[in-house]
N, C-alpha and C positions, 0 to 999 in steps of 0.2 A: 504493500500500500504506500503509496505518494507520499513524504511527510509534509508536514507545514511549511518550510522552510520551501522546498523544491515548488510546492504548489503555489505559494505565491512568487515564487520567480515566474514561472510559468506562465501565472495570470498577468505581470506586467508587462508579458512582452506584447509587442505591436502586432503583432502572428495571432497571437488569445485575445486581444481586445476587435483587431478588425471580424476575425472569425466569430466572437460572440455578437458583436452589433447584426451581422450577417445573421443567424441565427434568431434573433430577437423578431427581426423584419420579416422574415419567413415565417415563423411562429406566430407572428402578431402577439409576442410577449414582452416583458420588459426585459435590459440589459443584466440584471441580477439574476430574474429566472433563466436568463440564457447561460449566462456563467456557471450557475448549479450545475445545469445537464451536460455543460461541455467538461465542466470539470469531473464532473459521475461517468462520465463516457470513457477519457481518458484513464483514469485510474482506474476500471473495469475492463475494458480492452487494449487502444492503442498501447499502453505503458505499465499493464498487469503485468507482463513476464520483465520488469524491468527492475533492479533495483535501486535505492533510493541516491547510492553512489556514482552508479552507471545516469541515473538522468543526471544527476547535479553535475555528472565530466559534460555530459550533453551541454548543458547551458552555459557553461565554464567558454566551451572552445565554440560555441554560438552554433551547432550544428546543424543545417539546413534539412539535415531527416526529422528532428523535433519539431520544425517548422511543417514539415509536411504532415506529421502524424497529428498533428492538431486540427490542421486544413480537414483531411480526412474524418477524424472525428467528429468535427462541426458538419459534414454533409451524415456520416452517420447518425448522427442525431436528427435530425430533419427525416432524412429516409423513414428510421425506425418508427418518427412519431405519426408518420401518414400513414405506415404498415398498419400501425396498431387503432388509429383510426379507424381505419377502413374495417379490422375485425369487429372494431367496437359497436358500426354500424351494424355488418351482417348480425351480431347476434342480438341486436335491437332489433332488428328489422324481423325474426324471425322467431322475437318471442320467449329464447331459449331463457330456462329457467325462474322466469317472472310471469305471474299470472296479468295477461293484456288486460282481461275484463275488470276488475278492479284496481291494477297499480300497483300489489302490495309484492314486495318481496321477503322470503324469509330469511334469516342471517341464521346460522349456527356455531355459533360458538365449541372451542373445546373441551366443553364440557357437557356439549351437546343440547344442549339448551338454546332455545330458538327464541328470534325477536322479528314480528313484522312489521316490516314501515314501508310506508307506501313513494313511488317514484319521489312526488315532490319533498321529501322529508328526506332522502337520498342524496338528492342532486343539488338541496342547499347545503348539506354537509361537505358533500364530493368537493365545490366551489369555492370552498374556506379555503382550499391550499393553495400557493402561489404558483407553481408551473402546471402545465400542460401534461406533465410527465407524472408528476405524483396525482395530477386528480384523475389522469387517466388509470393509473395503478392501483388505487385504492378505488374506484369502478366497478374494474372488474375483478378483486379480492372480496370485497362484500357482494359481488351478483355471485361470481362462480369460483370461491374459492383457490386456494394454492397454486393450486396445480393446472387448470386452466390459466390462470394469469400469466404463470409462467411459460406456457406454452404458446399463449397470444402475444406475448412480449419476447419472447426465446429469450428467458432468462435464465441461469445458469441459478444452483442453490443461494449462492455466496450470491450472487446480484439480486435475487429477490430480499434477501436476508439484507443486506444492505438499504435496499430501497424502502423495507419495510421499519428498517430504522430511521430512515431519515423524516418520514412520514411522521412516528410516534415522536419524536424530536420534534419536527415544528407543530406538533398538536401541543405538545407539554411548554412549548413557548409563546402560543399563541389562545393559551386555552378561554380566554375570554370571550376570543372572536367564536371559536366553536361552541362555548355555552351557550351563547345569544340563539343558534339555531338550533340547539339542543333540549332548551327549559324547560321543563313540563307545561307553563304559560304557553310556548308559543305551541308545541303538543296540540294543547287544549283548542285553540284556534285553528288548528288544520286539520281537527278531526270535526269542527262545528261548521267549518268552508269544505270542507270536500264531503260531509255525512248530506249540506244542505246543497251542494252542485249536484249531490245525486238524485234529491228529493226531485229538483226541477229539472233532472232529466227525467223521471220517472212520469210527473205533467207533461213535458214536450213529447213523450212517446205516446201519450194517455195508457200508461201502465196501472199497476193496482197500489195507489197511494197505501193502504191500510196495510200491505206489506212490507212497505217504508215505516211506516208507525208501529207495525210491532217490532223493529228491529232496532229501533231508535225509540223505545222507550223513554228514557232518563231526557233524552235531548227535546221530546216530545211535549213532556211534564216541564221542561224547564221554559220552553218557548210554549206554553198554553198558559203558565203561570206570569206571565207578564204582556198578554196580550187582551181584549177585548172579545173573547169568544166566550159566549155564556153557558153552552152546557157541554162542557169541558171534555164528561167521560165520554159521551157518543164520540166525540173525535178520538178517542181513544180507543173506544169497542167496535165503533161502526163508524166509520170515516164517511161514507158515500151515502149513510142516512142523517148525518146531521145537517142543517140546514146550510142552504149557500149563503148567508150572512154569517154562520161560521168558520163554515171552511174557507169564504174569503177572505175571515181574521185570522185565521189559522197560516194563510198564503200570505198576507202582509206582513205579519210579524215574521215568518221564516224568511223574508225577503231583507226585512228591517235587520234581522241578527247575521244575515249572509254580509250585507255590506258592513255593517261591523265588523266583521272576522274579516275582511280583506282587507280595510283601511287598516287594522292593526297590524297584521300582516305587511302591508305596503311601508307601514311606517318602523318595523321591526325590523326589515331588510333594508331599510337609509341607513338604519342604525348601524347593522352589521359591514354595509361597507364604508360606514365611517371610522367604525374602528379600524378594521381591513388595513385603510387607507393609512391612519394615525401611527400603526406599529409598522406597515412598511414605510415610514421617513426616518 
């Protein structure tokens, strides 16, 4: 492994700084996120079999094969991240291991213990990290595990193992930004925005409301208890014989609490990339 010393010689030279800008503009990332990945590239492949004496003679005597192994590394980083892309797509596109009809994925843990969260509760997490490279990594380790990851990424044990360090590292230095989209509060409000995106899919199909009401009990009782509907339990027994002066209190209020839970939402996620913003300066 590369030590500090070599690494940042490496990163001063004019070879590493044109090649990461290069990289940045391809990526449409910033200069830092470029430097990460070129530096994770080189110390993984071009300069893995190299040791840390053997590069510092490199830079010593200025050798124009270190200039090249860097050039090439910075196109291998680009290659790899469209490679991995493009898997990332097929297996959205096809479905694999996440249920389409509702969103939810289920994560297992090693201890085999399972937790589901639904796409958008994913993909604001995924989002928190600052490259291209770690939020595609951690993607696809919480869709499809180990071992697919690494075979989407052809990444070697020691290169997963690495990569999955660097991830837990800027969670443990960043973990504020990640609580913000983790909290049981905001939980709370994207299971009350996507329980009531579903209700008013279930009108726009003219499905069977009452099988929305018995599955959202608690959410039912708490939007009937602060709305203008006067006999309460029929919307809760018999949805389609209470009267349409009900069920059109019933439809306002769930409209009233639906844009609540987005404005929060909306205004949760300035929040998050204000922080975001605040700890990258």
């Amino acid at each position: 492994m590369i030590n500090q010393n070599n690494l940042n010689r490496i990163i001063n030279t004019r070879t590493f700084k044109t090649n990461t800008h290069n990289i940045a503009n391809r990526l449409v990332i910033s200069d830092a996120d470029a430097q990460e990945l070129l530096c994770t590239e080189l110390a993984e492949h071009r300069l893995s079999k190299y040791s840390n004496n053997e590069i510092a003679s490199l830079l010593d005597a200025g050798d124009p094969n270190l200039s090249w192994k860097v050039t090439y590394s910075a196109r291998d980083v680009v290659s790899k991240h469209y490679r991995a892309l493009g898997k990332q797509a097929e297996h959205q596109y096809h479905g694999e291991l996440a249920d389409i009809d509702t969103g939810v994925i289920r994560l297992l843990d090693d201890n085999g213990n399972t937790t589901d969260i639904n796409e958008y509760q994913l993909a604001k997490v995924v989002q928190q990290f600052a490259t291209q490279s770690s939020r595609l990594f951690c993607d696809l380790l919480l869709r499809y595990g180990k071992t697919e990851t690494m075979a989407q990424m052809r990444l070697t044990n020691k290169q997963f193992n690495r990569k999955l360090r660097n991830c837990l590292s800027y969670i443990a230095k960043h973990r504020s930004k990640f609580d913000l989209v983790t909290n049981n509060k905001r939980d709370r409000q994207l299971y009350v925005l996507n329980s009531l995106n579903g209700l008013f899919s279930v009108i726009d199909k003219e499905g069977n409301i009452q099988d929305w009401v018995d599955s959202h009990i608690k959410l039912t009782n708490e939007l009937l208890s602060t709305s203008e509907v006067r006999y309460q339990g029929t919307i809760i027994r018999a949805f389609n014989q209470a009267s349409k002066a009900d069920q059109y209190a019933f439809i306002r209020q769930a409209i009233n609490a639906q844009n609540k839970a987005q404005q929060w939402l909306d205004q949760s996620n300035k929040a998050i990339k204000q922080v975001g913003e605040a700890q990258s300066n």
